[in-house]
Backbone as CSV, one residue per row, in Angstrom:
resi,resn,N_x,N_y,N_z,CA_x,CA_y,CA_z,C_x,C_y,C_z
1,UNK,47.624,20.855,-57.076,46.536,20.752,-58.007,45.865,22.108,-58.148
2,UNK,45.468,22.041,-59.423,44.605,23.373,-59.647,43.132,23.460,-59.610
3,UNK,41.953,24.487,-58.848,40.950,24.244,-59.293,40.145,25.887,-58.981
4,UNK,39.180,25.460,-58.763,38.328,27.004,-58.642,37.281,27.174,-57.560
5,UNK,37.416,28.447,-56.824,36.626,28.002,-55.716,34.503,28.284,-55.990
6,UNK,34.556,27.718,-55.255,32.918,27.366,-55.430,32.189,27.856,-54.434
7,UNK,32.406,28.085,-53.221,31.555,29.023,-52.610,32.374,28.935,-51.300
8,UNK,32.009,30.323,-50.463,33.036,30.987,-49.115,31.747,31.355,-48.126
9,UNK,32.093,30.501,-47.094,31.200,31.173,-45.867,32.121,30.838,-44.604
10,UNK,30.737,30.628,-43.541,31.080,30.848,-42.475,31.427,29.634,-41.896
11,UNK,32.411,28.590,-41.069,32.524,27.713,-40.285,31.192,26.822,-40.071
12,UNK,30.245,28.214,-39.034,28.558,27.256,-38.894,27.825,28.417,-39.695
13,UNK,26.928,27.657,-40.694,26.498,27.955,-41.720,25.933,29.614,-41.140
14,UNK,25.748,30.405,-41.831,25.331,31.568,-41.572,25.512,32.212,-40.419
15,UNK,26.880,31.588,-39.471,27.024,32.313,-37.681,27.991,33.250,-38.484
16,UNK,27.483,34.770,-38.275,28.833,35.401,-38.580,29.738,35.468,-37.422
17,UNK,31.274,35.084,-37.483,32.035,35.395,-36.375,32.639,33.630,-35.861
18,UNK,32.015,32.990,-36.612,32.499,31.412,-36.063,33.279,30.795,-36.829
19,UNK,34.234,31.345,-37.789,35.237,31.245,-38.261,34.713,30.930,-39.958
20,UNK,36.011,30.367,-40.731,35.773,30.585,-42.009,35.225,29.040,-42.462
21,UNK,34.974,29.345,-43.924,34.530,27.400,-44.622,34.602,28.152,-46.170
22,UNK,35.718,27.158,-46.639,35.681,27.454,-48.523,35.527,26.114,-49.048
23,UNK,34.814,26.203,-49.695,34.677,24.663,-50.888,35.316,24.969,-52.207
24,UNK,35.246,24.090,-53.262,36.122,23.773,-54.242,35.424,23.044,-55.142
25,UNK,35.421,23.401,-56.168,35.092,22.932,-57.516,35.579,21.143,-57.622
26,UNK,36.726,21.153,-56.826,37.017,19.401,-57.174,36.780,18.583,-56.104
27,UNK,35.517,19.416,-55.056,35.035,18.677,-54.322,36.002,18.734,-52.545
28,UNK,36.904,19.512,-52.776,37.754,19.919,-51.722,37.014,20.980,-50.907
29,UNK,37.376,20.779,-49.285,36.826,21.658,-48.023,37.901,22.316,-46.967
30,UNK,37.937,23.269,-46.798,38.939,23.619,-45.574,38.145,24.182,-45.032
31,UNK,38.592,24.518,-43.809,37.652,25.184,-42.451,38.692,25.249,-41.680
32,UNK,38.111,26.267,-40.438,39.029,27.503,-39.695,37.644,27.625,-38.475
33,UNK,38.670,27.486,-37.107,37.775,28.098,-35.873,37.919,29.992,-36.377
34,UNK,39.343,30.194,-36.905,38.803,31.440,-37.245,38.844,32.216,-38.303
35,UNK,38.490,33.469,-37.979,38.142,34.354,-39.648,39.289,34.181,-40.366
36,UNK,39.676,33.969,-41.304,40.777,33.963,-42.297,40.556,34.651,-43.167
37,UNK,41.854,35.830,-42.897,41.705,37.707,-43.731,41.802,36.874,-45.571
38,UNK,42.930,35.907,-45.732,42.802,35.785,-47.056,41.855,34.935,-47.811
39,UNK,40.657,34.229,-47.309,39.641,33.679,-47.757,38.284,34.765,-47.933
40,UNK,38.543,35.434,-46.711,37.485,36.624,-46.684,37.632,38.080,-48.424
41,UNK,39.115,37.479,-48.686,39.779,38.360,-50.041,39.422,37.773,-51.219
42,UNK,38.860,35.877,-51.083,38.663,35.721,-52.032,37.294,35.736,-52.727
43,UNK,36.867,34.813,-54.140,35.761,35.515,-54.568,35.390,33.530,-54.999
44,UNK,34.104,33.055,-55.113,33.880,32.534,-55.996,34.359,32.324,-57.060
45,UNK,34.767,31.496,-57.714,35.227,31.696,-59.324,36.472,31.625,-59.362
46,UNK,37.280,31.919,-58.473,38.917,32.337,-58.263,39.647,31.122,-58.476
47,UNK,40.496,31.160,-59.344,41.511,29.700,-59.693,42.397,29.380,-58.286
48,UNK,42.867,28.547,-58.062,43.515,28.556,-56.635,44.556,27.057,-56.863
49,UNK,45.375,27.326,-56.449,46.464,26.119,-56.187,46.491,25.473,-55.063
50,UNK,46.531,24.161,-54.636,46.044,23.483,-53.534,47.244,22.445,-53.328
51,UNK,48.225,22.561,-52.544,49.012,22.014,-51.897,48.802,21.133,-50.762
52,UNK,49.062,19.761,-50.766,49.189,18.838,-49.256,50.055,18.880,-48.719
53,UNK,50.170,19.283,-47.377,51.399,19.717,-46.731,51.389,18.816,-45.198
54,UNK,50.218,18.217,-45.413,50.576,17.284,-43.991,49.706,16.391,-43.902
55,UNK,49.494,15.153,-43.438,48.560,13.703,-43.547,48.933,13.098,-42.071
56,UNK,48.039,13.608,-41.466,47.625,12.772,-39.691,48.185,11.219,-40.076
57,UNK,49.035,10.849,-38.640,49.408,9.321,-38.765,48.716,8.943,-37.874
58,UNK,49.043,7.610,-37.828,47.772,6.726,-36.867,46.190,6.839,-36.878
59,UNK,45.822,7.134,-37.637,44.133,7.351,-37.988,43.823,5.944,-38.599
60,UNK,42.399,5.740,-37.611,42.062,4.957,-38.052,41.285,4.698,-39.483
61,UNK,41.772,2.998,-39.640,41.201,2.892,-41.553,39.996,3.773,-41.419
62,UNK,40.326,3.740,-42.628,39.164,5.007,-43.356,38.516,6.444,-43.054
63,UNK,39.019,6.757,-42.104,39.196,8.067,-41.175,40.186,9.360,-41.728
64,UNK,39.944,9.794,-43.355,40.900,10.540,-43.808,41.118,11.882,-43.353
65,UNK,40.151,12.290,-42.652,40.053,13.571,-42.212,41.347,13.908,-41.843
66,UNK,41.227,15.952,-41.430,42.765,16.694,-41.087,43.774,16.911,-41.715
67,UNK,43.477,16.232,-42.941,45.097,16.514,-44.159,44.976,18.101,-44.257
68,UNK,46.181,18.819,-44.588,46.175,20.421,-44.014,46.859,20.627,-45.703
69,UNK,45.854,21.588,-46.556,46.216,22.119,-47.166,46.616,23.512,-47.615
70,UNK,48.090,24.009,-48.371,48.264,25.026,-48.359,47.509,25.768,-49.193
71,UNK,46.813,26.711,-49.834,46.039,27.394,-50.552,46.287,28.705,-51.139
72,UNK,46.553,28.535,-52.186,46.771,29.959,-52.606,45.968,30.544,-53.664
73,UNK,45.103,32.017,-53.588,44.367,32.457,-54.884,45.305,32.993,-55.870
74,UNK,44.932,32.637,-56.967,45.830,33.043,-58.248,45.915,34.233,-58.652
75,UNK,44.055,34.702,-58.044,43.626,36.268,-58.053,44.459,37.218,-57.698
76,UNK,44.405,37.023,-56.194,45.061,37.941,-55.069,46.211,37.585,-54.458
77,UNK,46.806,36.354,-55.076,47.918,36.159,-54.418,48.165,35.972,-53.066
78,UNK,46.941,36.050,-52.351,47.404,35.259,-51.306,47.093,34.026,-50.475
79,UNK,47.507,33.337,-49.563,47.726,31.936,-49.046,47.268,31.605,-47.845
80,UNK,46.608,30.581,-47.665,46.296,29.954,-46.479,46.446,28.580,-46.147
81,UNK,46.757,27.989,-44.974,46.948,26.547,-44.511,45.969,26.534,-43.838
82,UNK,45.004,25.491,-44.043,43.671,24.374,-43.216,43.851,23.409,-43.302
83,UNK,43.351,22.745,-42.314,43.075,21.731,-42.726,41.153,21.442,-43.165
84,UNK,41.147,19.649,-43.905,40.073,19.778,-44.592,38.705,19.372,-43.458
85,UNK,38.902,19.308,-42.426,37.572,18.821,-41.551,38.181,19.616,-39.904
86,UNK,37.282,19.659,-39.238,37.326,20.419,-38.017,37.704,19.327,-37.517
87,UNK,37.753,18.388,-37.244,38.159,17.767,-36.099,39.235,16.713,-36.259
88,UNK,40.681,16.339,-35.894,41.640,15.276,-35.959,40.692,13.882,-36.327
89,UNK,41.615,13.032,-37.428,40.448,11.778,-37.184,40.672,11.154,-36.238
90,UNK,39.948,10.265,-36.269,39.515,9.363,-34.625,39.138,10.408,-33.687
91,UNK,38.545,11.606,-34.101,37.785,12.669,-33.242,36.863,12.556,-33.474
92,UNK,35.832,13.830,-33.168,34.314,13.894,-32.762,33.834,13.726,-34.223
């Protein structure tokens, strides 16, 4: 799917150094314990292609968290895999 990113920070809101957090125009989240060189490349605004590349089994109903998407800016051409919540579901 295609969309555009919407704003780039930090893991915990304003810790510099506690890894990365990008949101998405279609309501999509990835996050990182750490810095990620090609999110730190991207910009607001940037079109981006969003690949599902993996879906946790055994989670409990309604527990969608951890699906790991691949990410790529259209800008800069380059790519990253997250997943969309910090923690496996049926985690913290």
């Amino acid at each position: 799917m295609k969309t555009r990113i919407k704003s780039i920070g930090t893991r915990l809101d304003g810790v510099p150094g506690s890894g990365s957090a990008i949101t998405f125009k279609n309501g999509g989240y990835q996050v990182s314990y750490d810095t990620v060189a090609a999110i730190e490349h991207s910009k607001a605004g940037d079109h981006v292609r969003m690949c599902l590349v993996s879906i946790p089994r055994h989670c409990p109903k309604g527990d969608d968290r951890s699906r790991v998407y691949r990410t790529t800016d259209l800008r800069t051409h380059k790519s990253w895999k997250l997943p969309d919540s910090e923690h496996m579901c049926g985690g913290a």
